[in-house]
N, C-alpha and C positions, 0 to 999 in steps of 0.2 A: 515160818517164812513161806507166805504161797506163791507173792507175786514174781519170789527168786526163782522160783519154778516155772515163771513163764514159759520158758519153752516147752518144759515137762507139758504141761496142762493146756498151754496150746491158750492163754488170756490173754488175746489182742482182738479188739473189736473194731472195724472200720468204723465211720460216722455213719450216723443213721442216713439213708436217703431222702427223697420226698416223701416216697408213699410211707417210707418207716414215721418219719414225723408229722403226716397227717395222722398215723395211727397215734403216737403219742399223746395229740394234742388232743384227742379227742376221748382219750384214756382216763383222764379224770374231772371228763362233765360226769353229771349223774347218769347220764345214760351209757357211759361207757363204764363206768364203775360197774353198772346193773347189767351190763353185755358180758364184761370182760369178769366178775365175780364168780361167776355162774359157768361160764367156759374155757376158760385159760388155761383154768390146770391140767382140767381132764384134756386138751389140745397140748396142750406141752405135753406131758406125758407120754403122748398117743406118738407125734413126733419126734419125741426122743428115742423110744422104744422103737419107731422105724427104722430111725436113725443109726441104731444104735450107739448111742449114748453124743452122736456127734452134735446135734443141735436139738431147738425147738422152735415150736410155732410163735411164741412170743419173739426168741432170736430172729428169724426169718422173717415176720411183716412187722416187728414193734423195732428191730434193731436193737434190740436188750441184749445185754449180757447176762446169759442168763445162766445160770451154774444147779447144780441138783444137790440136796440137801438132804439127806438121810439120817434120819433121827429117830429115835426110839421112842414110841408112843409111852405115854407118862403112865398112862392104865393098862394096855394090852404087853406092852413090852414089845411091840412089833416093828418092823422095818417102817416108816414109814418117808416114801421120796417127795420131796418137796422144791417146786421149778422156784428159784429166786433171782433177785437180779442181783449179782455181788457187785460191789462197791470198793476200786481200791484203796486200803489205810495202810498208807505205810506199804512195809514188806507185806500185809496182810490182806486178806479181805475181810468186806462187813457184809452185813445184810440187815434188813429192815426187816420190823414185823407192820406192815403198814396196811397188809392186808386190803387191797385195792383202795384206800381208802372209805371201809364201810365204817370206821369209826369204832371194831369190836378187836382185841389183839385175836390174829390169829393160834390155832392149836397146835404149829409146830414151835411157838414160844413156851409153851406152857411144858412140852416133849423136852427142850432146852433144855430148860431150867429145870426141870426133873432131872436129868444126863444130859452133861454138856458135851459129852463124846460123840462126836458123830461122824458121818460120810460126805465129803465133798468132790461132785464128779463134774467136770468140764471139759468137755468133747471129746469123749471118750477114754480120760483118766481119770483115778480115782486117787483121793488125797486122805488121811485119817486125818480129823482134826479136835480141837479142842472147843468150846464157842465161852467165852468171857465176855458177859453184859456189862456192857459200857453207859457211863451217864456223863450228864456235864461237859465239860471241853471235849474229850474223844468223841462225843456222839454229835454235836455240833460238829463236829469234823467231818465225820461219817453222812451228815446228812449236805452239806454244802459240797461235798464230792456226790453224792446223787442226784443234789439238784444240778451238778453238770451234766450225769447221764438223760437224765429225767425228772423235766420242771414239776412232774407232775405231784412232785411229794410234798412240795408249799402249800398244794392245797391240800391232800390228803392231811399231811399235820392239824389243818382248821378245822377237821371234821374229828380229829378224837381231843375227849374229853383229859385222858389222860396222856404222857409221856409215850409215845411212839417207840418199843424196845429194838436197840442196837445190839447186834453180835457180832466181837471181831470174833472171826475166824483163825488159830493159829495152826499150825501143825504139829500132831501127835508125837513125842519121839517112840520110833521105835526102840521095842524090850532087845 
């Protein structure tokens, strides 16, 4: 249960503004797929790390909710932090691998499903969780609650060839 932790973790997002939803909309033409592919993470990161751990660049001009994802690389075994937008299911969150919509899944799916233990941080706390890939009715779920954050995954979905991977996010029990 993450969203029970609301207050814990501080997941309450105002509505996007203007300038958030011009950024949005323009989020997944192909030129912003090709802008935002290329710079986003490395900008999230950069402002999270500013921040320390309290926001990002996608949060601040896209209006994303955007949560940090720490997973273990499937070959190196290493930390690796990943800016996503969570999505609430339930008492849970999800996250997509939609990967700007470039149509390829991205490498923190593949880190998943290698170890689905991972780090869930939002604004400054940090949650152990579990990730459980969802298909069928749950991810239909998951994706109609993102197309309220962000229209922009109807399109992305048209640009991959395969099934778009869903991960609820549950929380770890502590030993």
């Amino acid at each position: 249960m993450i969203i029970g932790l609301q207050s814990d973790i501080g997941y309450t997002f105002p509505r996007a503004n203007v300038l958030q939803r011009l950024v949005q909309r323009f989020g997944p033409t192909r030129l912003g797929t090709a802008v935002f592919s290329r710079s986003l993470r490395a900008l999230d990161l950069l402002v999270n790390r500013l921040t320390r751990g309290r926001t990002t660049f996608a949060g601040i001009f896209g209006g994303f909710p955007i949560v940090m994802l720490t997973t273990t690389g499937a070959r190196s075994g290493l930390p690796r932090a990943n800016p996503l937008t969570g999505i609430p299911h339930g008492d849970d969150l999800a996250v997509l691998g939609a990967n700007y919509g470039l149509g390829v899944i991205p490498s923190w799916v593949h880190n998943l499903r290698a170890c689905p233990e991972a780090e869930l941080a939002c604004r400054g706390h940090v949650v152990k969780v579990i990730a459980e890939e969802v298909s069928g009715p749950a991810a239909e779920a998951v994706f109609e609650a993102a197309n309220r954050i962000y229209p922009g995954y109807t399109v992305y979905r048209k640009r991959f060839t395969v099934p778009i991977p869903v991960f609820v996010l549950k929380t770890r029990p502590t030993a």
